[in-house]
N, C-alpha and C positions, 0 to 999 in steps of 0.2 A: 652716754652709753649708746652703744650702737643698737638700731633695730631688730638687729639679729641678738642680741644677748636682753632689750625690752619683751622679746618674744619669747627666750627660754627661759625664764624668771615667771611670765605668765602669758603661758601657751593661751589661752581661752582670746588674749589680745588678738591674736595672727587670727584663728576662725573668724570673729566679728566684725574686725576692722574698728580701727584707732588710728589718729593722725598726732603725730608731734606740733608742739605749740610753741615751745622756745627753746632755747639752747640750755645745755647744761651750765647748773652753778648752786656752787653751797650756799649761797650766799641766802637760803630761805630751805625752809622744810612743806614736806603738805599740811601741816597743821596751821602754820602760816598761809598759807596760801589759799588753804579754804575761808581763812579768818581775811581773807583779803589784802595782805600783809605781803610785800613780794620784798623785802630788807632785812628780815628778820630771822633767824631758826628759832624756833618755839618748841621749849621741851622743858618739862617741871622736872631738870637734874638736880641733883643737891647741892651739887658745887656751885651755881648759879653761874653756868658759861653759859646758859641759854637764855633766851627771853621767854619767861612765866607772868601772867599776872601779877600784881602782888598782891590781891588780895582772894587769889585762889594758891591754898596748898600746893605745895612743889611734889605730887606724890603722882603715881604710874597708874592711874584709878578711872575707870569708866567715870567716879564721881567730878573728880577734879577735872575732868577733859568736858565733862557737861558743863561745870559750871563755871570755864571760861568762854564758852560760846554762848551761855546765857548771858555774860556780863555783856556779851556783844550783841543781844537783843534776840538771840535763838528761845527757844523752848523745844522741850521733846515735841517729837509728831509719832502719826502710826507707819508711815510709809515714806519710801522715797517716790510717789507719785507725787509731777506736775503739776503743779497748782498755780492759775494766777495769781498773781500779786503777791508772792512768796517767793525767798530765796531757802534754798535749802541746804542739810551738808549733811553725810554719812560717818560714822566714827566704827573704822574698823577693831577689832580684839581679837588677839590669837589665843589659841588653846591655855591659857593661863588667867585669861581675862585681863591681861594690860592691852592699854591702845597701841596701835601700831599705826594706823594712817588714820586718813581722810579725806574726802573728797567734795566738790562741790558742786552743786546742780546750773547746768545752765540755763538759759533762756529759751535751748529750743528743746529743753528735758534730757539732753546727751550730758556728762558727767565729767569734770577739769577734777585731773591729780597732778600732783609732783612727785617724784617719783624719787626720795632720798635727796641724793645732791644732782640726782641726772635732771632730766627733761621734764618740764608739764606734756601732760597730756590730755586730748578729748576723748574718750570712750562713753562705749554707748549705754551699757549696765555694769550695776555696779558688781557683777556676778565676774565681771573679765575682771576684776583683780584679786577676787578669793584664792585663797593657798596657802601655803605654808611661809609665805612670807607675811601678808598682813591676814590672814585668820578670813573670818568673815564680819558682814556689816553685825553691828551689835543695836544700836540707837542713829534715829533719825532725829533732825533737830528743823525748825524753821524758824523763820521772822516774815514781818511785811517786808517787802518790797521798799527800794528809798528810805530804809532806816539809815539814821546818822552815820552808820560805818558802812553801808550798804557799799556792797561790787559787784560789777557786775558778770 
């Protein structure tokens, strides 16, 4: 996706400033990719073309979207504030209360999305990707640092 169509999809990106981080490819989703996952697209469809846990429900649910990032050593938090020794991730909901993204905390507190099948990206809050395409942040999760699936 070009920069100019990343910016009308969400404007708040262009005022703060965001930088592209790879090239476009289906070949992963941001649910993936905040689970550190860069081969997979990760979606609880019914038909099971996607990769799900299997031992979390295949259902479109704030619940089932927590408790595959617990399986991966998350836990709810209050905030997406910077913490050492914590990795963090954002699980956005749109007006229906299904997830629609996610994002992940970096090392230096700025925030990695993917963006569909387009580009990751670095942005600075997680306020520049609220809209009507992924809703807003619902639940914040973290782990330590250097857990077994840890990325960085």
């Amino acid at each position: 996706m070009s920069k100019q169509k990343i910016e009308e999809f969400f404007p708040k990106l262009f005022e703060v400033g965001y930088s592209i981080t790879s090239p476009e490819t289906p070949n992963y989703n941001c649910i993936a990719w905040s689970a550190g996952d860069n081969e997979s697209w990760w979606w609880p469809d019914s038909q099971e073309i996607y990769y799900w846990p299997p031992e979390v429900e295949r259902k479109e649910t704030i619940d089932a979207f927590i408790k595959v990032y617990e399986i991966l050593g998350y836990e709810v938090c209050k905030d997406g504030e910077l913490e050492e020794g914590f990795d963090k991730i954002a699980i956005y909901i749109n007006e229906k209360d299904k997830p629609t993204h996610a994002a992940r905390q970096l090392n230096s507190g700025a925030w990695t999305s993917k963006l569909g099948i387009s580009e990751d990206i670095t942005h600075f809050t997680l306020d520049d990707l609220m809209g009507s395409i992924y809703g807003s942040v619902a639940v914040f999760m973290k782990r330590l640092k250097n857990h077994s699936s840890s990325t960085s």
